[in-house]
N, C-alpha and C positions, 0 to 999 in steps of 0.2 A: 316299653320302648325296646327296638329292637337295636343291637352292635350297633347296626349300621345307621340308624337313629339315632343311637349315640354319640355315633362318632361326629356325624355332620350336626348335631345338634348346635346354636350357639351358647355363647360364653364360654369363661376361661375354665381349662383343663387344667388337670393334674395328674401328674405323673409317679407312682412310687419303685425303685431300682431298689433290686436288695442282690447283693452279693453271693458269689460261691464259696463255704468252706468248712462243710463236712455237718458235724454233730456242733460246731461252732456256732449252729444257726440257731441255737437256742438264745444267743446273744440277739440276735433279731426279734424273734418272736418278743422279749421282753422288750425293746424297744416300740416293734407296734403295738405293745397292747396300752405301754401309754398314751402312744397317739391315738389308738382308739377309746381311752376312757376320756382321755381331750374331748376331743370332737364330740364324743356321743353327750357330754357336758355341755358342750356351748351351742350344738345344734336340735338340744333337749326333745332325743328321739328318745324311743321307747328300748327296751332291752333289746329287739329284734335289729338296732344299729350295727352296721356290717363296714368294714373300711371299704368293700367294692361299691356303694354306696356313693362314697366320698372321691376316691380316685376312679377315673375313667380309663388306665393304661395302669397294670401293672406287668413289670419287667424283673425275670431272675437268671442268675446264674446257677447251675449243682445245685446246691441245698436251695438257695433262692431260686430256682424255677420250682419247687418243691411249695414251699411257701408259698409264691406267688400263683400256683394253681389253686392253692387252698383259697387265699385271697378271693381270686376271681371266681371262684366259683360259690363266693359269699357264706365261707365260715368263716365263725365268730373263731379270735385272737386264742381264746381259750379254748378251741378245740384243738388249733392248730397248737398249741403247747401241750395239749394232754395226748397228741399223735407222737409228737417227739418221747415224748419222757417215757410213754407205753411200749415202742415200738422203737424207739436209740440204737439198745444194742440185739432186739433181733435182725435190726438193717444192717449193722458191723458184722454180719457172721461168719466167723473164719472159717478161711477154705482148707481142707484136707492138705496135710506136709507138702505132699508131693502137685497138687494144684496150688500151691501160693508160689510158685515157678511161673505162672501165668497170673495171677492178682492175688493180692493177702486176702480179701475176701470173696465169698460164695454173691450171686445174686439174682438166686431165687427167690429167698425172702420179701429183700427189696420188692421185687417186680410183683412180688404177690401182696404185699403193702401198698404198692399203689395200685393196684386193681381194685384191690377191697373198698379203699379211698374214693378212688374217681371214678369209677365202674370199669369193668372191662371193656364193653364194649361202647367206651364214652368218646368220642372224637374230637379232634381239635377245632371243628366246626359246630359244636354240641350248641344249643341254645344254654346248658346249664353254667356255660363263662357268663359273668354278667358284664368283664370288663375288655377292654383289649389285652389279651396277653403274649409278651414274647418270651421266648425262652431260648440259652443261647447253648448252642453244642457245636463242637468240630467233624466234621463231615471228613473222614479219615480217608474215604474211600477215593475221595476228590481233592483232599487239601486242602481245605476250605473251611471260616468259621461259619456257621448256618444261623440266623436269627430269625429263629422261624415263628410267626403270628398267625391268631386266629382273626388277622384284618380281612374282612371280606373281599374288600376291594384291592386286596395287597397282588399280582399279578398270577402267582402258583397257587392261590388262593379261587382262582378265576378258574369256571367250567370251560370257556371259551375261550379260543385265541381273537384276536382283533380280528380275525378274516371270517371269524364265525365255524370254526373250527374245533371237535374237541380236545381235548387236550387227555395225554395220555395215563395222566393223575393230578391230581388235586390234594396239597397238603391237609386241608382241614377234612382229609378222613382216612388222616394217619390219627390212633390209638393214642389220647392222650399220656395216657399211664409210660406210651412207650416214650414220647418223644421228652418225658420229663426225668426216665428213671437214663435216657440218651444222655441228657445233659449233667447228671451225676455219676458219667462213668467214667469215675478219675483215675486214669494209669496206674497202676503197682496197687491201689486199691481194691476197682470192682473190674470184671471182665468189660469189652466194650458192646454195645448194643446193635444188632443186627436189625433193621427195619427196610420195613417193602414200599417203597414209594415208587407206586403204579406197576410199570414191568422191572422197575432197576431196583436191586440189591444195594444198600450203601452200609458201611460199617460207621458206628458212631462214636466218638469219645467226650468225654466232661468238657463244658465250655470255657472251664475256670484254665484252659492251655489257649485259650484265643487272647485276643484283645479285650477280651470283653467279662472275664471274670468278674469286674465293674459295671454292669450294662447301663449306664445311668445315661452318655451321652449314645449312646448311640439309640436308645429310646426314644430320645428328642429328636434324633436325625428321622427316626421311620414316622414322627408325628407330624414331621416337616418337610423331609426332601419329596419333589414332586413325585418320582415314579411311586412309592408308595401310599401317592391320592390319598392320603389321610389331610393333606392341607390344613393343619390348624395353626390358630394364630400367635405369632413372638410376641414378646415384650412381657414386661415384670409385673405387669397387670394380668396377665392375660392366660401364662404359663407358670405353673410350680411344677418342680421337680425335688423329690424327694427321695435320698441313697440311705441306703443302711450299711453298714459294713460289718465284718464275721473279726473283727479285731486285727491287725498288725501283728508280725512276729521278727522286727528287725534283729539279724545276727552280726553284730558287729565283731570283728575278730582283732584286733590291734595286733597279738601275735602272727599273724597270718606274713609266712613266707614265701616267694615266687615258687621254690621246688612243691610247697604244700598243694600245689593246684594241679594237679595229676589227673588221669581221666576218670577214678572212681570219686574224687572230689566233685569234677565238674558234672559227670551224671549226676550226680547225688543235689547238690547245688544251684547249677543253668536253671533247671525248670521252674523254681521255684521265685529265684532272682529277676526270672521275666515276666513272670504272675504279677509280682512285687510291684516291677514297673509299668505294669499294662494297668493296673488297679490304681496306681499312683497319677498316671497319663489322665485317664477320665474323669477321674475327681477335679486335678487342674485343669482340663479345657473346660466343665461345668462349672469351675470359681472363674473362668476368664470371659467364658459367653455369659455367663447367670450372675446375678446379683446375689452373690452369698452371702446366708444372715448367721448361718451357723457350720462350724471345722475347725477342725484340731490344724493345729501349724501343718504347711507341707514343707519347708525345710527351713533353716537356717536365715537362708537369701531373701527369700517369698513373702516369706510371712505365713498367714493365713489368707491372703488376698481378699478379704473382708470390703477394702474399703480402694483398693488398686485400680487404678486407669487402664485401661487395656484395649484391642484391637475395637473395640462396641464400646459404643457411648455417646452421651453420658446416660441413654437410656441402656440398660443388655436387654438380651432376648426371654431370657423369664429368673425368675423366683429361683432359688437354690440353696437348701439345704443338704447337710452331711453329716451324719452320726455315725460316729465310729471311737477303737480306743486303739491303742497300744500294749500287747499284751506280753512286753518285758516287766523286769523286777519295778523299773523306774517308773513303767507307763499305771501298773496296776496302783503303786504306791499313789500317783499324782489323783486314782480314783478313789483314793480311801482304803483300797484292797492288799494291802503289805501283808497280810494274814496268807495271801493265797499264792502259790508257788506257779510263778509260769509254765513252767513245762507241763502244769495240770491242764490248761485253758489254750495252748498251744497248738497240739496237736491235732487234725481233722476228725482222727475219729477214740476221741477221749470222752466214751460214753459213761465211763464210771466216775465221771466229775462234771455230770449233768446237772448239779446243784448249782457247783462254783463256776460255772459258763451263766447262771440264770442270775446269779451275783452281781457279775462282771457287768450284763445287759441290763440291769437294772438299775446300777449306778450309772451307764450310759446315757442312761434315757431317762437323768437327769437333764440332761442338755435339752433336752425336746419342751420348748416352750409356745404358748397358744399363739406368741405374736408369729411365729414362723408361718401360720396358717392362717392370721385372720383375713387377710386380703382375699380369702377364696372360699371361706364359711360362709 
């Protein structure tokens, strides 16, 4: 079957959104691979069982565009974890004193890790995706967050204009390796990404500064709004949607005083604060469109929205899961994990507590239960 086969194929889709957030993604990895020893249980395939198999759309941000090329291009959960744990801290490689003035790390390595990975000369229009994939980066050079797919039918995606006309590039053959190592090119961390799309130069930075550090609803938008001709069908039969998240790092300050908020505060601070609530935003519009069976509380007020009335009903628009933790003293404790010091698991690129980040995901993904999926097995 080809994408585009797939895509128009009928019956109900599935969607998997996995989060931006460094060496944190090893909290993922462990999450999918219990979904994929689920599924490859109840759909009693053979060892050769791949989650691109299962999901028809996978969507990442940073680390999860990372993942989610792996995904799609149908390796197995345990390769994707033996790339991480091999290959962690030659991705973090620090830059020379006087270059971490420009990023804390080098990224040659990186870019030569996913070369190795995905080929060099592999495209975003490769036949070797077997799923739809987006991945999401800020387009620096324009302003702009980019959520760029290998949907065939997607418009930049198109050789020709509507007039029969060519067109002066074509996304899917830009370099995958580049357009994924683009979307992990997070500020003060790695340098940003320079790529050639057609005759224009664009600079790139990590997607986890857009809206979209959470790509979960806007996955559902490029599945459904018309200009992206993907047209597939709503409703909680019909659509699953499944997010992962890289953990929570809420900093509450109580002492915090008006003069404390200075401009090396707010640099330090702002960026982080609005990640916070752009990851917070998509989670709540997919518990308010979606029928959500599985999330941790989104605040006090809310609840977990599990069971809440909202603008859609009394049918939503699809299926909605979300796994994630909280990765203060309180949130690990509530996982079992009081052994393990936050500021180990916190950090993006806390490569040398690659164990206790697989800890963390694996008590997450407790939560991951078979009924979340049977409606689409």
């Amino acid at each position: 079957m080809t994408l585009t086969e797939r895509i128009q194929s009928p019956g109900p889709k599935k969607i998997l959104a996995l989060d931006g957030g460094g060496i944190r993604g090893m909290m993922t990895i462990e999450v999918l691979a219990k979904i994929e020893n689920l599924l490859w249980q109840q759909l009693k395939k053979g060892p050769e069982f791949r989650l691109a198999k299962f999901f028809d759309f996978v969507a990442g941000t940073s680390t999860g565009a990372i993942i989610a090329a792996c995904i799609s291009s149908g390796m197995a959960v345990s390769e994707i974890r033996d790339f991480y744990q091999s290959s962690g801290e030659e991705m973090f490689d620090k830059a020379f004193l006087l270059r971490r003035l420009r990023a804390k790390y080098e990224d040659e390595k990186l870019a030569k890790k996913l070369q190795d990975v995905f080929g060099k000369d592999t495209t975003l229009g490769s036949d070797k995706l077997q799923t739809v994939l987006m991945m999401v980066m800020r387009n620096a050079t324009t302003d702009s967050p980019w959520s760029v797919s290998n949907n065939p039918l997607a418009k930049y995606n198109l050789r020709l204009r509507d007039d029969g006309t060519c067109r002066d590039s074509c996304n899917l053959d830009i370099p995958l390796w580049q357009l994924i190592r683009a979307s992990t090119a997070a500020p003060v961390y790695f340098p940003p990404e320079v790529a050639q799309v057609g005759n224009k130069q664009f600079i790139f930075v990590d997607g986890g500064i857009t809206m979209y550090n959470n790509p979960s609803f806007q996955a559902f938008l490029m599945a459904t709004l018309e200009p992206y001709k993907m047209g597939w069908a709503t409703g909680e039969e019909w659509m699953l949607v499944v997010s992962i998240g890289t953990g929570t790092s809420p900093r509450a300050n109580v002492d915090l005083a008006p003069g404390d908020m200075n401009l090396l505060y707010n640099a330090s601070s702002v960026p982080s604060a609005l990640m916070s609530a752009a990851l917070n935003e998509q989670d709540l519009l997919c518990r308010v469109f979606g029928h959500c069976l599985s999330g941790d509380m989104l605040d006090r007020e809310i609840g977990d929205l599990k069971m809440a009335k909202g603008p859609v009903g009394p049918s939503k628009l699809f299926t909605y899961v979300r796994y994630n933790a909280e990765l203060s003293a309180e949130g690990l404790t509530k996982l079992g994990l009081s052994g393990i010091k936050p500021e180990h698991v916190q950090q993006l690129d806390s490569t040398e507590h690659i164990k206790e980040l697989q800890e963390v995901g694996q008590a997450v993904a407790k939560q991951v239960k078979l009924e979340h999926f049977s409606k689409f097995v």
